[in-house]
N, C-alpha and C positions, 0 to 999 in steps of 0.2 A: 827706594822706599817701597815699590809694588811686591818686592822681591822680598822682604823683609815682612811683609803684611799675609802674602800669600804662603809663605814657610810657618805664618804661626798660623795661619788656618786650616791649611793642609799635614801639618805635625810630619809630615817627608817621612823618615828614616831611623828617627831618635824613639826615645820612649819617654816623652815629655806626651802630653797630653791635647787637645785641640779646639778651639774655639766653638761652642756649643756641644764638643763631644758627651757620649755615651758609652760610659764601660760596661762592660757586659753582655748582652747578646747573646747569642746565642753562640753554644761551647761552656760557658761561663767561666771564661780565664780571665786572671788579672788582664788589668792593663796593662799595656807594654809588651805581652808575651808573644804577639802577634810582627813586631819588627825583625825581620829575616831579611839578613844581607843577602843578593844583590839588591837595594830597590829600585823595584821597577814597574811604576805601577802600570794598571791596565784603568781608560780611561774611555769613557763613550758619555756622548750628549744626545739626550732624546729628540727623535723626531716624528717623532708622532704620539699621541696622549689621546687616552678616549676612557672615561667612564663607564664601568662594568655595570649593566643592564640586566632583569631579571624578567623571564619565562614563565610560566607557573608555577613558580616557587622552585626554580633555579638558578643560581646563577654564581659568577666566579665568586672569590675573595677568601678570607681567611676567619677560622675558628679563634677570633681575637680573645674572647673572653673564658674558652674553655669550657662551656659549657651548651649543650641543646635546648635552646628558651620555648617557649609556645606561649601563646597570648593569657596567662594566667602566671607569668614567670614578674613579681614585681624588681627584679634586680633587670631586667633590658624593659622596665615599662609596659611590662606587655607584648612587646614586638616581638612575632614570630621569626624566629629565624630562616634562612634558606640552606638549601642541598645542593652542592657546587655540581659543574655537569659528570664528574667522577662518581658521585652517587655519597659526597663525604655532608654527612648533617649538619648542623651548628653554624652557617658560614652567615658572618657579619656583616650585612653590606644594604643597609636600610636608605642609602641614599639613594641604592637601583631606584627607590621609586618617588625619589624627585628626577632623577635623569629619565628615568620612561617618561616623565610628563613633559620634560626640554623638550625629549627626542619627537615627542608629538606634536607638540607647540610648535617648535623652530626645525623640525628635522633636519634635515642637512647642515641649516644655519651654523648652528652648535659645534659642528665638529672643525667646519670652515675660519669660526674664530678661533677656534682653538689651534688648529694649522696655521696661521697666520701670524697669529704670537709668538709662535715655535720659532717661526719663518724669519719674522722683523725682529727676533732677538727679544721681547718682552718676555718670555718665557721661557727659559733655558736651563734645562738642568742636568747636570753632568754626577755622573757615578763613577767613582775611583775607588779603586781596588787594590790595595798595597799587601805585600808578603805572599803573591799567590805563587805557588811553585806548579800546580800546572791544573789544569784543569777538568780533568776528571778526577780526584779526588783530592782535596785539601783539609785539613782538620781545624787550620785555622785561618781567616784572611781578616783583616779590615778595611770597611767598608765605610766611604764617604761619600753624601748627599754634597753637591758643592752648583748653590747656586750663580749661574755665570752672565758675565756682562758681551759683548759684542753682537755683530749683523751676523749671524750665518752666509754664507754662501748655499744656492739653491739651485738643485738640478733641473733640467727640463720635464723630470716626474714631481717636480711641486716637493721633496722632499730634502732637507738638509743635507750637503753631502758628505762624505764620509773623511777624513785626517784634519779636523780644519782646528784651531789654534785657537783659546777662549780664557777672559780673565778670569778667576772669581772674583763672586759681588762681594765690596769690603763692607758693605751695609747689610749683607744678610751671613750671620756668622754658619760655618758647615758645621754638617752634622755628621760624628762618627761614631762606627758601632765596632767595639771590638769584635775581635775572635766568632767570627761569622763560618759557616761552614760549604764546602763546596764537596757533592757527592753526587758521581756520575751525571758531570755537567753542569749540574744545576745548583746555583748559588742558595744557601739559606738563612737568611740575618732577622736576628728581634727577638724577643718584644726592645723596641726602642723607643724613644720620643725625637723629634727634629722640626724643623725647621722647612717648609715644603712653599715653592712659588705656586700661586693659585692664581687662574683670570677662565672664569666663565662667564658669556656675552661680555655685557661692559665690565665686570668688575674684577680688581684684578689685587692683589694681596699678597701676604705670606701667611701659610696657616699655619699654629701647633699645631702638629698630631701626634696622637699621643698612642701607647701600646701597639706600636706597627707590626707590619710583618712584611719580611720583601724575598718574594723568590725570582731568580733570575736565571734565565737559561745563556750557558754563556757560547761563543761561538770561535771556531781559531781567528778570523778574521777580524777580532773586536767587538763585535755588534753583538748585542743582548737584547733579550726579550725580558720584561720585567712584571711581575703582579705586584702590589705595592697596597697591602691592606692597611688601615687608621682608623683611629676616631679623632672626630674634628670635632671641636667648640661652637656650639650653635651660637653662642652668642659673639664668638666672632664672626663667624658668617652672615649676620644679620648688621653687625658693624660693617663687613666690607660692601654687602647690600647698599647700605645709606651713604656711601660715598659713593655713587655714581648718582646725577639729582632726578635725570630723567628716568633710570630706573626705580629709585626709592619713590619718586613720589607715583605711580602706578601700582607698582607689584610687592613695597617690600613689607606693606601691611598680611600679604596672604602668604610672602616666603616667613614671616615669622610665624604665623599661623601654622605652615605646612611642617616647617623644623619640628618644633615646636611636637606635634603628632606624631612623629615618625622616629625620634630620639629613641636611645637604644640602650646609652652609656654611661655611668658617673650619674647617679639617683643624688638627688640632693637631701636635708631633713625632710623636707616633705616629699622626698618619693619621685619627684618630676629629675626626667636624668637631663642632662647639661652636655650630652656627647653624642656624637651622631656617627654612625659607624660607615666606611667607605671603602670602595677598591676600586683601584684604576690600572689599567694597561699601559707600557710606554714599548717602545718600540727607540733603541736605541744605536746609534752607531758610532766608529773607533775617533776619538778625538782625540786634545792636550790642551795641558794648561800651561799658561806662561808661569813660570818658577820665579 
């Protein structure tokens, strides 16, 4: 039955379609045009995760929305956008500055649980790569999000170690992007929507995020480095806030406040946007999934 649940999540080799997938992507080829025999996919789980931070008005992430806002722009709210450290304008990443306030608040703490999660298996998310013929240039791959169940195994650097063997979650459906592109190295998939495990401090969830963008630097060894820009739903955020009770009842009157402020994305009729734009970093290395 695993075997059977996990073939229709991960859509293998056919050109049938996949549980919470996404057509489209970037290339913008049908579906299905993407299945190239041998399959063999390439598969890594993250071991480390850290929220992209901003400088004076620098910082990573992606030009989600296509356009350069400044505080007089009513389509981001007002919200100035940032300049990534390449010198590229427009970049979308307005929760740098609820994460500078963590990073203040709890310094170290923050990145500690987040390692930890990674660690005990509460957090685990694995990226699979199907049709890739090699990897300095591919015109087409797809790309799946597949969040997964089991303990890692942990080195004596504190970090997840590298061939280790993992379900996917049959409660969190994955997410696929066709026809994604790989050029000189470096992977490029989106705009998409998915499916994303989330747990900062106590709280821990699966977020929509919606108009993503993911680039990936890939490596012969397996291991990827990833940028992974979204916008997320303030108002789930502020639902997964009130499921922790000691958190909620302290902080989650001022994390709605702060959301709330610093929204970027999806203006509602009256103008107030409902999306909060993000980028995170993962640091990934070569895994598998049971079939």
């Amino acid at each position: 039955m695993r075997g059977v649940i996990l073939a229709l999540l991960l859509g293998a080799c056919g050109d049938g379609t996949t549980a919470g997938s996404v057509d489209g992507g970037a290339g913008g080829q049908a579906a299905g045009a993407c299945a190239k025999p041998p399959c063999v996919p390439r598969i890594a789980v993250a071991r480390a995760l850290a929220f992209q931070t901003e400088m004076g008005g620098v910082s990573g992430g992606f030009d989600l929305d296509g356009r350069v806002s400044g505080d007089t722009d009513p389509a981001t709210c007002n919200q100035t956008d940032f300049t990534s450290p390449e010198g590229t304008a427009g970049i979308d990443n307005q929760f740098s500055i609820l994460a500078n306030t963590l990073a203040r608040i709890a310094g170290d703490a923050v990145q500690g649980l987040i390692r930890g999660a990674i660690n005990d298996g509460t957090l685990l998310i694995l990226l699979r790569l199907d049709g890739v013929d090699g990897l300095a240039d591919d015109p087409c791959v797809d790309v799946t999000l597949v969040p997964g169940l089991g303990k890692p195994l942990v080195g004596t650097d504190g970090m997840v170690l590298q061939g280790q063997t993992f379900d996917a979650d049959p409660a969190t459906p994955s997410s696929l992007v066709r026809c994604a592109t790989i050029k000189d190295g470096v992977l490029l998939a989106g705009p998409f929507d998915a499916l994303l495990p989330f747990q900062v401090l106590q709280v821990r969830g699966v977020l929509r995020i919606h108009d993503s963008r993911l680039r990936a630097e890939l490596a012969e060894d397996g291991s990827m480095r990833v940028l992974l820009g979204a916008n997320i739903e303030i108002a789930q955020v502020s639902e997964l806030a009130h499921t922790d009770g000691a958190f909620a009842a302290s902080n989650v009157e001022l994390v709605d406040v702060l959301l709330a402020s610093i929204a970027d994305a999806a203006p509602d009729a009256t103008g107030k946007c409902q999306q909060l734009s993000v980028a995170i970093t993962l640091e990934l290395t070569r895994a598998f999934l049971y079939e």
